[in-house]
SEDOVO-210382 format. One line per 2 residues: number of its first residue (from 0); their letters; for each residue x, y, z of C-alpha. Coordinates in nm, 2 decimals, padded with zeros to 4 digits. Layout:
<volos>
NUM	a	X/Y/Z | ... .
</volos>
This chain:
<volos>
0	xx	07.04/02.99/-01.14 | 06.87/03.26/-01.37 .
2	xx	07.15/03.53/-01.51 | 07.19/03.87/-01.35 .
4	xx	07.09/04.05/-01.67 | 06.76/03.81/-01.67 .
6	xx	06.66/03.94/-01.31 | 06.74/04.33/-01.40 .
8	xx	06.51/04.26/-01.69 | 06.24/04.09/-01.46 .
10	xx	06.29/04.36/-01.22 | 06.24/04.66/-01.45 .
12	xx	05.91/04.52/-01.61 | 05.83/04.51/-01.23 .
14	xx	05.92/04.87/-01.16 | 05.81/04.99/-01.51 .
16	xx	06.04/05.22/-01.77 | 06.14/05.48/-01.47 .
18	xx	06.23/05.26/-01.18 | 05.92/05.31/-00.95 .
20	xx	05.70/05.05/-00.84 | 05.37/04.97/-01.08 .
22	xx	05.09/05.14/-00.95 | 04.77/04.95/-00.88 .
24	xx	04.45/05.03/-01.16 | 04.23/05.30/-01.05 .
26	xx	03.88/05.24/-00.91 | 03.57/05.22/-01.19 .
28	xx	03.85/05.11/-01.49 | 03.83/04.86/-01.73 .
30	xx	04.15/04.71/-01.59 | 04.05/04.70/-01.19 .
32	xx	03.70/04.56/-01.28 | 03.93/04.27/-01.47 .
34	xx	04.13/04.25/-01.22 | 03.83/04.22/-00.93 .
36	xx	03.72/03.93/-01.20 | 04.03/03.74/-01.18 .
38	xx	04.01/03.77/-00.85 | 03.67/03.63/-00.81 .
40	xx	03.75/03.38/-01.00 | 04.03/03.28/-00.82 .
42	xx	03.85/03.29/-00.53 | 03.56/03.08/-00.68 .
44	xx	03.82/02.83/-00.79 | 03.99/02.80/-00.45 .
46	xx	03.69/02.74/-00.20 | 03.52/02.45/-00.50 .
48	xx	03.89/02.25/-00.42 | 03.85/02.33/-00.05 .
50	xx	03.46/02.21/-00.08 | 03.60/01.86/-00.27 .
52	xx	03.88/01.83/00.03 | 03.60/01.83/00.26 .
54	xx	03.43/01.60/00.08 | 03.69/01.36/00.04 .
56	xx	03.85/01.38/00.35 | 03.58/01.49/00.65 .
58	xx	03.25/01.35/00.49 | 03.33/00.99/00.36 .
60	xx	02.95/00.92/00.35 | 02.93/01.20/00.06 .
62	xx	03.13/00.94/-00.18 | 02.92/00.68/-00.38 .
64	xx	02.75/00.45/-00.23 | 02.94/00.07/-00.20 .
66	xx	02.78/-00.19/-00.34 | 02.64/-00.40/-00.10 .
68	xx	02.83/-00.66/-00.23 | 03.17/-00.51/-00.12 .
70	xx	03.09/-00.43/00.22 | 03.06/-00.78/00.45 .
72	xx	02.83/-00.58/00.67 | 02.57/-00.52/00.46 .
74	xx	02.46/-00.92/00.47 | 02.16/-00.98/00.66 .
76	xx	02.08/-01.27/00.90 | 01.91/-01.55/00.85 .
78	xx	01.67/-01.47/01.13 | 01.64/-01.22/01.36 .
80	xx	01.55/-01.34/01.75 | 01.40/-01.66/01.62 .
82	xx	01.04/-01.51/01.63 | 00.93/-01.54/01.29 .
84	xx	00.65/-01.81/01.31 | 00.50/-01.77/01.65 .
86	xx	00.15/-01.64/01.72 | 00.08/-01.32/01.90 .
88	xx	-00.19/-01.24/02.11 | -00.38/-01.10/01.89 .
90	xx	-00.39/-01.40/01.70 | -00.20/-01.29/01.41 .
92	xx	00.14/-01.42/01.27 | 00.51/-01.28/01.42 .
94	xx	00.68/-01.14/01.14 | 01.07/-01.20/01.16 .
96	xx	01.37/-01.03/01.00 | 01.54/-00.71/00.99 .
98	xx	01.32/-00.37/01.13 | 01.40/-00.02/00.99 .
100	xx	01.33/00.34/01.04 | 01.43/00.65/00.80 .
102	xx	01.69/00.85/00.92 | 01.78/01.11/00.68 .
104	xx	01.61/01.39/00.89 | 01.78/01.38/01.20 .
106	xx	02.16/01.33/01.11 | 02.36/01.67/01.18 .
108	xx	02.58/01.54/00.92 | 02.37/01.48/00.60 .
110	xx	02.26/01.91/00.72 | 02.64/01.97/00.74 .
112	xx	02.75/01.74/00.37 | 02.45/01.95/00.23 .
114	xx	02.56/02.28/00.34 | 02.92/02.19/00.21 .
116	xx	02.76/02.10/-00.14 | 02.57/02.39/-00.15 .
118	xx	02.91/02.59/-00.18 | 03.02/02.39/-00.50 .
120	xx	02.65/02.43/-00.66 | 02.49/02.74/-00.61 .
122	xx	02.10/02.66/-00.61 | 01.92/03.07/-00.67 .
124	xx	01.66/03.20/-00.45 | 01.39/03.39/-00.59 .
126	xx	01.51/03.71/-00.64 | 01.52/03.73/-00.99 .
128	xx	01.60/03.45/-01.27 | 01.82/03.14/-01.16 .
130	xx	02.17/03.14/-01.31 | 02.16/02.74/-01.33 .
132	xx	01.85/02.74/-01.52 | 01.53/02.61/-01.50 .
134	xx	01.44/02.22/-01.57 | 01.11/02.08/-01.68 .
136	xx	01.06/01.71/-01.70 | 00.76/01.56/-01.85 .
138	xx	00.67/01.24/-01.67 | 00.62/00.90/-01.79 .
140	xx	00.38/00.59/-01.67 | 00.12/00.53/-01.40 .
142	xx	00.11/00.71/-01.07 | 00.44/00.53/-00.88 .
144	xx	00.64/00.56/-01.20 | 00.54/00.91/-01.17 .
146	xx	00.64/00.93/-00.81 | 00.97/00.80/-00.86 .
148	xx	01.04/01.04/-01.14 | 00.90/01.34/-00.99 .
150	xx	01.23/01.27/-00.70 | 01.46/01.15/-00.96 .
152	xx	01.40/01.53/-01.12 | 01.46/01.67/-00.74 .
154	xx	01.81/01.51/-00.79 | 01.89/01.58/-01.11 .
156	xx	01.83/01.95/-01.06 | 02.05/01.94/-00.76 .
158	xx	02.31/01.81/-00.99 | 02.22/02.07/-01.25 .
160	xx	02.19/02.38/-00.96 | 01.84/02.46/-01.18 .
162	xx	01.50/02.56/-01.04 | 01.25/02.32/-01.08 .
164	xx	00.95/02.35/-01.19 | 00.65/02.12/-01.13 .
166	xx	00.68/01.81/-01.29 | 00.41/01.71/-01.60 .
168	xx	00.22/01.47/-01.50 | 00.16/01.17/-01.78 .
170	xx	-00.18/01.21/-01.90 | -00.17/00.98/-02.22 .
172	xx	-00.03/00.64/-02.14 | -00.23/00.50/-01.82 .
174	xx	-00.52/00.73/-01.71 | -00.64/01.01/-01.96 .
176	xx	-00.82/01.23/-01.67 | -00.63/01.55/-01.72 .
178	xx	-00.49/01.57/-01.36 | -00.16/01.82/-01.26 .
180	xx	00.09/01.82/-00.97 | -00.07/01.98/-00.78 .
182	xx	-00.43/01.83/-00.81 | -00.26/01.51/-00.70 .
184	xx	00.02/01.63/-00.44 | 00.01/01.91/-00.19 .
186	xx	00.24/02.15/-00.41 | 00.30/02.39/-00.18 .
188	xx	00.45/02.15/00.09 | 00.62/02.00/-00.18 .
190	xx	00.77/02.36/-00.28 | 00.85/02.45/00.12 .
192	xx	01.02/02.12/00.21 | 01.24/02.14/-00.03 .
194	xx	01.38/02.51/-00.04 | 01.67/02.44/00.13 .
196	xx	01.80/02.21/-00.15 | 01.63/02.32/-00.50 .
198	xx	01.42/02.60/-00.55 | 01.03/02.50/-00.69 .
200	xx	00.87/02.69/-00.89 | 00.50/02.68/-01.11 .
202	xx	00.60/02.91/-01.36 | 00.90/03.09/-01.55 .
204	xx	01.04/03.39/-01.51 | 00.87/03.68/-01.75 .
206	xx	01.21/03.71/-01.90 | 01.19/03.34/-02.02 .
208	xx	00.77/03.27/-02.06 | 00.81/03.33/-02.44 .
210	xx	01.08/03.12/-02.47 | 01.06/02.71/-02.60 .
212	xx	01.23/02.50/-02.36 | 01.49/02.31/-02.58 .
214	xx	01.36/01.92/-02.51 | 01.58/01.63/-02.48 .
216	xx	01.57/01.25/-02.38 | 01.85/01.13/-02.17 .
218	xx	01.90/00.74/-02.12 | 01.77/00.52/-01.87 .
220	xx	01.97/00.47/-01.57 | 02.18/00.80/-01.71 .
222	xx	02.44/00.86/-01.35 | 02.49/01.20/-01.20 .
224	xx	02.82/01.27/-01.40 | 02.64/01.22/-01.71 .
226	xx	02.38/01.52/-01.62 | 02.69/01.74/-01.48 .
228	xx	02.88/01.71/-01.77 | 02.59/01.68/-02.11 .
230	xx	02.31/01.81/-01.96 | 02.45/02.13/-01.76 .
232	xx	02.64/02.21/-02.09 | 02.27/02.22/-02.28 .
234	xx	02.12/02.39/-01.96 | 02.39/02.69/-01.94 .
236	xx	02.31/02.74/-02.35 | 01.93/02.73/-02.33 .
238	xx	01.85/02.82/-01.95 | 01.51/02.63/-02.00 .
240	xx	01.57/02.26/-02.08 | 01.30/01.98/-02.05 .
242	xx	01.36/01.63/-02.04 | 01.07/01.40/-02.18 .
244	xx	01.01/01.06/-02.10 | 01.10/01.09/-01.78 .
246	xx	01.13/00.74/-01.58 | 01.40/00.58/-01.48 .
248	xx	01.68/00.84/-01.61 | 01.86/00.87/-01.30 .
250	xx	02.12/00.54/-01.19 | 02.01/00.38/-00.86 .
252	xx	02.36/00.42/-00.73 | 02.41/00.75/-00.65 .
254	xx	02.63/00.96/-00.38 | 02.49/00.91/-00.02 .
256	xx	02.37/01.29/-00.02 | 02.19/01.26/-00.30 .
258	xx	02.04/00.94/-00.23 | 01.92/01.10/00.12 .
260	xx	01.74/01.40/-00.12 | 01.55/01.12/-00.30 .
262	xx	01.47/01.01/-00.01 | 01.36/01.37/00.14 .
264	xx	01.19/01.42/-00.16 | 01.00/01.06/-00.20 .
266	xx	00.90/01.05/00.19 | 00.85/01.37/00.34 .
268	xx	00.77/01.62/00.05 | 00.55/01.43/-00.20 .
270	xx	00.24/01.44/00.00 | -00.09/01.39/-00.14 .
272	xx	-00.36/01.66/-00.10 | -00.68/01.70/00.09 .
274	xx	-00.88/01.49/-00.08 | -00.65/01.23/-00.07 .
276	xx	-00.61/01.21/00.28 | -00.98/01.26/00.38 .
278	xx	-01.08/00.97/00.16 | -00.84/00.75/00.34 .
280	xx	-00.93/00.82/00.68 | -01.33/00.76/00.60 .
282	xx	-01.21/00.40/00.43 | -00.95/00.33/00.71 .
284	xx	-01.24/00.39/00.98 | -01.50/00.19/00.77 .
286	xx	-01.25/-00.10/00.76 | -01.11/-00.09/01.11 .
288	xx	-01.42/-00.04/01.33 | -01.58/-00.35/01.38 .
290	xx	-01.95/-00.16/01.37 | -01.86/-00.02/01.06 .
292	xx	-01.79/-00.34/00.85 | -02.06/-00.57/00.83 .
294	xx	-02.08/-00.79/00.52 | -02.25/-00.55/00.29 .
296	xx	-01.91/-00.32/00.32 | -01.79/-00.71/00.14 .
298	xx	-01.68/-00.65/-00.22 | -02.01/-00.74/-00.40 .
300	xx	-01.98/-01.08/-00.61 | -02.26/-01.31/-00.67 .
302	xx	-02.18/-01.52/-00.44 | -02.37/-01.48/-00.13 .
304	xx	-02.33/-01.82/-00.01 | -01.96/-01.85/-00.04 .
306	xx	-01.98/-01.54/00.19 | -02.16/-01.68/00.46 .
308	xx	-02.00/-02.00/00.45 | -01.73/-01.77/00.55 .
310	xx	-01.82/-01.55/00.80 | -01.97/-01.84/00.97 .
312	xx	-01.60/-02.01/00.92 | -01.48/-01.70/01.09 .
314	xx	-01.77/-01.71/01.42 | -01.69/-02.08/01.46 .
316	xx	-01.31/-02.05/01.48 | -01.39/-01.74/01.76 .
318	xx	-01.28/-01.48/01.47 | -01.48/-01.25/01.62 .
320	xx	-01.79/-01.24/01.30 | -02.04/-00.93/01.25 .
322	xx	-02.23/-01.03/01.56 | -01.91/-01.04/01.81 .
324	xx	-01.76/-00.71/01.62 | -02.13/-00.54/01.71 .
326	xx	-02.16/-00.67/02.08 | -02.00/-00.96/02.16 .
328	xx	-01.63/-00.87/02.19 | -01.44/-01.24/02.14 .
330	xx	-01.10/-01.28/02.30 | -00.90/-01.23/01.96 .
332	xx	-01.13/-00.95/01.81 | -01.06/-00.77/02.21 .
334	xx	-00.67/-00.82/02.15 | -00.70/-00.67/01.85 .
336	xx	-00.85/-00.34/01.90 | -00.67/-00.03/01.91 .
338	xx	-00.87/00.24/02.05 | -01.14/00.09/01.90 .
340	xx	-01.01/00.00/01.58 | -00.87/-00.30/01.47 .
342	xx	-00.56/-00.40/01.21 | -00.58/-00.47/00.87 .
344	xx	-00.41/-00.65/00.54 | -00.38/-00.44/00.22 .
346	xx	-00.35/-00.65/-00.09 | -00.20/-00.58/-00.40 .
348	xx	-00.39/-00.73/-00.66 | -00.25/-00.71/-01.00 .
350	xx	-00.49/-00.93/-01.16 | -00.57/-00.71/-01.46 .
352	xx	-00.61/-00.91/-01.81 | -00.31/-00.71/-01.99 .
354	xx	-00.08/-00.83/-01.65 | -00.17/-01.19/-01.72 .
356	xx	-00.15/-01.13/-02.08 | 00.21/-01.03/-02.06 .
358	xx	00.32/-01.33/-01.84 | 00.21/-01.59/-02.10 .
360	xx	00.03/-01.83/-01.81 | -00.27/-01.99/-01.84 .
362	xx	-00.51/-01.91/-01.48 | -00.81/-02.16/-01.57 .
364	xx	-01.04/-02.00/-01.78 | -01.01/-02.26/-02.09 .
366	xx	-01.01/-02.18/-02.44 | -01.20/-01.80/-02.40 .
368	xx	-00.92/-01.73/-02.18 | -00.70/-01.81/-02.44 .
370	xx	-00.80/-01.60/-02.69 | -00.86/-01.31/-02.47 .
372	xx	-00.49/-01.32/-02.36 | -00.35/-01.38/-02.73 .
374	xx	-00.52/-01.14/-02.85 | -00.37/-00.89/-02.60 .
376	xx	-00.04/-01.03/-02.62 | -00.04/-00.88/-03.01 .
378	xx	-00.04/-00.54/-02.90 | 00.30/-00.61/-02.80 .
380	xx	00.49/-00.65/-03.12 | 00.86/-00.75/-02.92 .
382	xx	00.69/-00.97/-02.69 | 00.82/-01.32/-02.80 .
384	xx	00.58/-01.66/-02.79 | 00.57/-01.85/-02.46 .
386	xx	00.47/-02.16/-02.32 | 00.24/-02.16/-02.05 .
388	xx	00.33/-02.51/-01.92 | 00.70/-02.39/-01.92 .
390	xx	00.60/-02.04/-01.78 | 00.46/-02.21/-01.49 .
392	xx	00.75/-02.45/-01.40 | 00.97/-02.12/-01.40 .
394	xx	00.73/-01.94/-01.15 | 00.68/-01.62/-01.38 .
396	xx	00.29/-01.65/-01.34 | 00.09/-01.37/-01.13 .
398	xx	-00.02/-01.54/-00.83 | -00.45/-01.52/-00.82 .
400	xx	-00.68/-01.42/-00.58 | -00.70/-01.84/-00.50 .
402	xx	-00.32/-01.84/-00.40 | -00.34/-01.50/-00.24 .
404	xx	-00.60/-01.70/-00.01 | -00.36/-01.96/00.02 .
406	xx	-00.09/-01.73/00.10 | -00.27/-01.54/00.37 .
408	xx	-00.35/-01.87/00.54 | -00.03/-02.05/00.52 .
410	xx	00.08/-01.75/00.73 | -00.14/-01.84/01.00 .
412	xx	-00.40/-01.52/00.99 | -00.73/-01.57/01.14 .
414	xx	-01.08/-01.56/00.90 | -01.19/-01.31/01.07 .
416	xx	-00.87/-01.06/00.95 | -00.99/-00.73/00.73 .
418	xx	-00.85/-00.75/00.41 | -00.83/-00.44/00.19 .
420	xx	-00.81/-00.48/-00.21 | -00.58/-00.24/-00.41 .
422	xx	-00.66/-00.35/-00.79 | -00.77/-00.21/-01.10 .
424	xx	-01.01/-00.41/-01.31 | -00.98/-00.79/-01.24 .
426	xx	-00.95/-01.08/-01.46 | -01.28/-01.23/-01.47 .
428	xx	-01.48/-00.91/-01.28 | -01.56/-00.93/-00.91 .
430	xx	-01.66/-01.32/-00.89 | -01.24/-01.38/-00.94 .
432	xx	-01.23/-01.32/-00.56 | -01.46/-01.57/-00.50 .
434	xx	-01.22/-01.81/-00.33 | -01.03/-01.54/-00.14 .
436	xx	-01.39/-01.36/00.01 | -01.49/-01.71/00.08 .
438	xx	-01.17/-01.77/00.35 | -01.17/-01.40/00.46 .
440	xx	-01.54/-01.25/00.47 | -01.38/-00.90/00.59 .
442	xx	-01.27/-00.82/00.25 | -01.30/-00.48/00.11 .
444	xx	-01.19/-00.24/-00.18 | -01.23/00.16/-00.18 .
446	xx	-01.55/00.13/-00.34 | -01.73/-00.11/-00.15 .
448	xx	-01.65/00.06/00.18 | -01.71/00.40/00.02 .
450	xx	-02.07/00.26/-00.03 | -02.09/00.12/00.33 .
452	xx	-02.01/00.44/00.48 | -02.32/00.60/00.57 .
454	xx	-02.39/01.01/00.75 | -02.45/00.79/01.06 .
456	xx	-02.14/00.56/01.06 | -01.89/00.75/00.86 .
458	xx	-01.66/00.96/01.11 | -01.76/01.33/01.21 .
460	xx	-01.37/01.36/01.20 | -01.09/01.31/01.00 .
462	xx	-00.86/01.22/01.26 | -00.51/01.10/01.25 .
464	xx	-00.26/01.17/01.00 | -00.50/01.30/00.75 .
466	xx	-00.54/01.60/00.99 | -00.19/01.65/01.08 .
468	xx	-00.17/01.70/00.66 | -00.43/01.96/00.63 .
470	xx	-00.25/02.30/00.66 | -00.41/02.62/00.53 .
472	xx	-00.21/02.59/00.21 | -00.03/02.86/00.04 .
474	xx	-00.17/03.06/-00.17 | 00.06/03.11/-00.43 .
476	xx	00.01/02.74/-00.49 | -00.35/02.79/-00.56 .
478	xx	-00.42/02.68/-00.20 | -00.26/02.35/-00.12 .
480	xx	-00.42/02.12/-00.40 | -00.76/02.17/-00.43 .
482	xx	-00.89/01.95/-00.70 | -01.18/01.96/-00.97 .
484	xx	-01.45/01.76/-01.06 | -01.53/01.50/-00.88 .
486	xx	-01.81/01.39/-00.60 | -01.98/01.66/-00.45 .
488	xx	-02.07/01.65/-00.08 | -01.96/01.47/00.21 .
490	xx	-01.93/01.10/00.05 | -01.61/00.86/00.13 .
492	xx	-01.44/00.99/-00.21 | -01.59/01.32/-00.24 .
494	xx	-01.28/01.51/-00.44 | -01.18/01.19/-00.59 .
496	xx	-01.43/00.97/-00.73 | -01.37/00.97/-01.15 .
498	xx	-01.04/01.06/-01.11 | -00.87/00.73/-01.18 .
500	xx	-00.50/00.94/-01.03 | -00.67/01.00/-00.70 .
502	xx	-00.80/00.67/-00.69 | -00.50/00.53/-00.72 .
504	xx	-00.35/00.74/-00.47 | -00.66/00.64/-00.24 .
506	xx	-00.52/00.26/-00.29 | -00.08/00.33/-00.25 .
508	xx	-00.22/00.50/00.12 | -00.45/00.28/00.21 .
510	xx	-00.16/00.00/00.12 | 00.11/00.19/00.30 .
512	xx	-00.08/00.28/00.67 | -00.16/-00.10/00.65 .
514	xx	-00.05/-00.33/00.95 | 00.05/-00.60/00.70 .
516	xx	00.14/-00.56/00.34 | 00.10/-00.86/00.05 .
518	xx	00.18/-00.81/-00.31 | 00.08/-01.06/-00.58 .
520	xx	00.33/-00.87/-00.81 | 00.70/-00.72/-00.84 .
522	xx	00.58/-00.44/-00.98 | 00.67/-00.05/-00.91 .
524	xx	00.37/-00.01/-00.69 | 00.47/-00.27/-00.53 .
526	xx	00.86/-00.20/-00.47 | 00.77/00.18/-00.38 .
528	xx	00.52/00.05/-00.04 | 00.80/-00.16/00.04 .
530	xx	01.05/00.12/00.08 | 00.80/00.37/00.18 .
532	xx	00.66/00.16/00.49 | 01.06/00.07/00.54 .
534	xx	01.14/00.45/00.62 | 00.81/00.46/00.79 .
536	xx	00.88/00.21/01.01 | 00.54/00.10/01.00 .
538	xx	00.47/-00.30/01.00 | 00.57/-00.57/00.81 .
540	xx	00.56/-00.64/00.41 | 00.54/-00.96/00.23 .
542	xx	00.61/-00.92/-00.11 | 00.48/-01.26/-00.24 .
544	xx	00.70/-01.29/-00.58 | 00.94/-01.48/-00.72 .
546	xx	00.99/-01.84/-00.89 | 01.01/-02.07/-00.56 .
548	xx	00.69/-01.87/-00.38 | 00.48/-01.96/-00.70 .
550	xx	00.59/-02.30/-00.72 | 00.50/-02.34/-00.37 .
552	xx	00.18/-02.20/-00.43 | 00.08/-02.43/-00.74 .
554	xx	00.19/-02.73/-00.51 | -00.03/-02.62/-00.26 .
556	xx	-00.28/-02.62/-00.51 | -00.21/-02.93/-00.65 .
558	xx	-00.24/-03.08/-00.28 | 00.09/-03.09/-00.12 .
560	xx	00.04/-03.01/00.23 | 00.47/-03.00/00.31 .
562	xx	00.45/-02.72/00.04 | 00.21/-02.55/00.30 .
564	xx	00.48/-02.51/00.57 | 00.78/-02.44/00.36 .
566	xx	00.53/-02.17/00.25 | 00.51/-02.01/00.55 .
568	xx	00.88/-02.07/00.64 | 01.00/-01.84/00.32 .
570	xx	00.71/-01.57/00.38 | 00.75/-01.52/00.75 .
572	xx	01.18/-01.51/00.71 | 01.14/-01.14/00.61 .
574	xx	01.02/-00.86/00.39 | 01.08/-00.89/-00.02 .
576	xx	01.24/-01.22/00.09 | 01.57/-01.10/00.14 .
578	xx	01.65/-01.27/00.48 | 02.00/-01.40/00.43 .
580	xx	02.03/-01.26/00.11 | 02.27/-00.95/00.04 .
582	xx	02.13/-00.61/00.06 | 02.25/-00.62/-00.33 .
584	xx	01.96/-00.85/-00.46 | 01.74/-00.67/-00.26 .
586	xx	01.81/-00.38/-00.44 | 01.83/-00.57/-00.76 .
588	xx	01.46/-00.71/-00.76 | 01.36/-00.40/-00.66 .
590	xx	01.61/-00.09/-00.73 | 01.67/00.23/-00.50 .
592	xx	01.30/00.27/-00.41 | 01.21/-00.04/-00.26 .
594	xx	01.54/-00.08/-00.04 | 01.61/00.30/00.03 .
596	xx	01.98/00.15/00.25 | 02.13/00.55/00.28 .
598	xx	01.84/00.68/00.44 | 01.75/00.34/00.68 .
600	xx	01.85/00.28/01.01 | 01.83/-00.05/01.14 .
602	xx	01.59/-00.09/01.48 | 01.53/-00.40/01.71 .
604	xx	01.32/-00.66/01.54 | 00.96/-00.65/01.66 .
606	x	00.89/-00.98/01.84 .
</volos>
């Protein structure tokens, strides 16, 4: 118990030296406005702990994400419904395994958590210069390495409460053709979509245009604290602050919010522009129509024969050839069509020299193959001598267009199925798909059917999903992505052709609206379809990778016809092979991207 002559004291500095109460600061004096200060402070303090309470206690999603491995729920089944292996009616495999859906739009929470958040980081609006800052990032890699670092940088300015500004695309290291955001995405939509999280903007503030950003590299796989705690401190210091380098930076194991913003940003705000889109509906009709494809829409090889030998595999079996897609109409090409269209297979085809280079396989072309690929391999000084015998036996070679072939009919798909090609330049030029156009005659790539569309079979109308895209733009985004250069006219890639960026793009949408998805590879491309067609709910994806598929495949090859059912077996389990697996390897062989598990829900398998 504190002395009486303590609490006189106490009470006198109260009162002050006469006895009367204090009184409070006048109005407009230095000592109110410190006071107001304190106040706000205070205030600002108080409603952050409330925002972390809520957090914590109401919004249990908010918290990292658990690893798969810790959460018994998270395995998946060996099979779903038995189905996988059957043959629907449209003559065409049954797909079994787990079916998802995104569902990161329509979840009143993930609004609510993001509305919580948005009192603990203050994201400005554009009246006037953002207190957070304003984050550049120049990006890194091809076009999907891109992609996943332009939503990486939507994250990490969350975390940072910065303005972003459009993302530098990487003009030095894949495709030298000069192309910006917004001549590859619709900037604009981009900018709108995500205004309720981060503010986008395609400039600086005149206050800040003469001002260097100061630059920085952060490590690979850097987590959220690590940005909220180095890079914020940089960012309150300089206000402009660019990260270079820019793939991969941001840990795949984030909060659930914030993995629902990648997600956001990945699936419904990158969206390619006009060009884009149109080119893909003209290709999509070429390929799908049965008029529209005839054999010289075929990817041209010299190998005429090996084509007819099979398009007249494909009449025989009742695939439904050029004749019966013009007039005839056979049962299976009938069950097929969709208003007049019919399904397709994309392939990813990484059969480039430099790929095979860096596997250190052999793929048949002798001693010139040899020294091609050794002399490639030198341009990577780390890269350590291999065997290829021993590569091989391990499964790390690329499967070829022969074992795609394979592949495609171990899985029971009919001759007469439309193939679609997304490659760069092949190994050994167009006659390496000799074996694989000699099964499937229907096989096409952008350019082939871009020279098969003519002004009398090319479609007087987008249609589809390419017109839902086309919006009048905004104009201060220089109207929605126009693009320069390129073909002139109304041609399949008019907007595109020469830009190696759009082309690419062409190929990732042509891949991802695909009934059926096979990759040769586990490469980013690769892994980004997968999720993307996961959220998208669209149809099934058969990543063909890993050591056991490729020794399956080089013991087909080598004649072993059980190899030819336990083929089928593993492929038609599931997507990216994960069917009785852990969510956690899915997510290891592929990352964030190719198994997006916050923002999936799961839906009944298709049967």
């Amino acid at each position: 118990m504190s002395s009486p002559t303590a609490a006189a004291t106490v009470a006198r500095r109260r009162r002050g030296p006469s006895g009367a109460r204090a009184a409070s600061p006048a109005p407009g004096t230095a000592r109110w406005r410190q006071q107001r200060a304190l106040k706000a402070a205070l205030l600002a303090a108080l409603g952050a702990a409330c925002c972390v309470a809520l957090l914590r206690a109401d919004l249990p999603f908010l918290a990292p994400s658990a690893r798969p491995h810790e959460d018994a729920r998270l395995q998946l089944p060996a099979d779903e419904g038995g189905e996988a292996g059957r043959v629907g009616e449209d003559g065409w495999p049954v797909f079994g395994g787990m079916r998802w859906r995104g569902c990161v739009g329509g979840e009143d929470a993930h609004h609510t958590a993001m509305a919580v958040l948005s009192c603990a980081v203050r994201v400005a609006r554009a009246d006037g210069a953002d207190e957070g800052g304003y984050l550049m990032v120049q990006l890194a890699g091809g076009l999907n390495q891109m992609r996943a670092g332009i939503c990486d940088a939507v994250v990490v300015a969350r975390l940072l409460g910065a303005a972003l500004m459009l993302p530098l695309l990487d003009n030095s290291s894949w495709w030298a053709d000069g192309s910006t955001f917004s001549d590859v995405f619709d900037a604009g939509h981009f900018a709108r979509t995500l205004a309720p999280w981060v503010r986008v903007v395609d400039r600086l503030p005149s206050a800040l245009r003469g001002r260097a950003p100061l630059e920085r590299t952060v490590p690979r796989g850097s987590t959220a604290e690590y940005y909220q705690t180095h890079v914020r401190r940089v960012m309150r210091r300089a206000q402009v602050v660019k990260l270079n380098h820019f793939d991969s930076r941001l840990h795949d194991h984030l909060p659930a919010a914030l993995q629902k913003l990648r997600c956001r940003a990945n699936y419904e705000a990158l969206r390619f522009v006009l060009p884009v889109t149109r080119a893909v509906a003209r290709l999509t009709h070429a390929l799908t129509h049965p008029a529209a494809l005839a054999a010289s829409a075929a990817i041209s090889t010299d190998h005429h024969a090996a084509r007819a030998a099979g398009a007249a595999a494909a009449d025989e079996a009742g695939g439904g050839g050029v004749g019966a897609a013009q007039g005839q109409g056979g049962q299976r090409e009938q069950a097929e069509r969709r208003d007049g269209a019919v399904k397709y297979v994309a392939i990813h085809l990484r059969y480039e020299p430099d790929m095979l280079a860096f596997t250190g396989c052999e793929y048949g072309g002798g001693a010139e193959e040899r020294a091609l690929l050794a002399s490639i391999r030198q341009r990577w000084v780390n890269l350590p001598a291999m065997d290829a015998g021993k590569q091989r036996a391990k499964g790390r070679c690329i499967a070829t267009p022969s074992q795609v072939a394979l592949a495609l009919q171990a899985l029971g798909f009919p001759p007469s199925t439309r193939l679609y090609i997304a490659s760069g330049a092949l190994h050994g030029g167009p006659a390496a798909l000799r074996p694989l156009l000699a099964a499937f005659p229907f096989t096409a790539d952008k350019l082939s059917l871009a020279r098969s569309l003519t002004p009398a079979t090319a479609p007087a109308h987008t249609g589809g999903q390419a017109d839902d895209d086309e919006d009048e733009g905004d104009g201060a985004w220089g109207g929605g992505g126009e693009v320069r250069g390129g073909a002139e006219g109304g041609g399949a890639l008019a907007g595109v052709e020469g830009r190696a960026t759009l082309l690419a793009a062409v190929d990732y949408e042509m891949s991802r609206r695909a009934a059926v998805l096979l990759a040769n590879n586990n490469g980013n491309m690769a892994h980004l379809l997968a999720g993307h067609r996961r959220y998208a709910g669209v149809g099934s994806t058969v990543l063909v990778f890993g050591s056991s598929v490729h020794r399956l495949l080089d013991a087909i090859q080598q004649g072993d016809l059980a190899a030819s059912h336990k083929l089928r077996h593993r492929l038609l389990k599931g997507d990216l092979n994960t069917q009785g697996e852990s969510i956690d390897k899915a997510i290891a062989k592929g990352g964030f991207y190719a198994f997006p598990q916050d923002c999936l829900c799961r839906i009944q398998s298709s049967g």
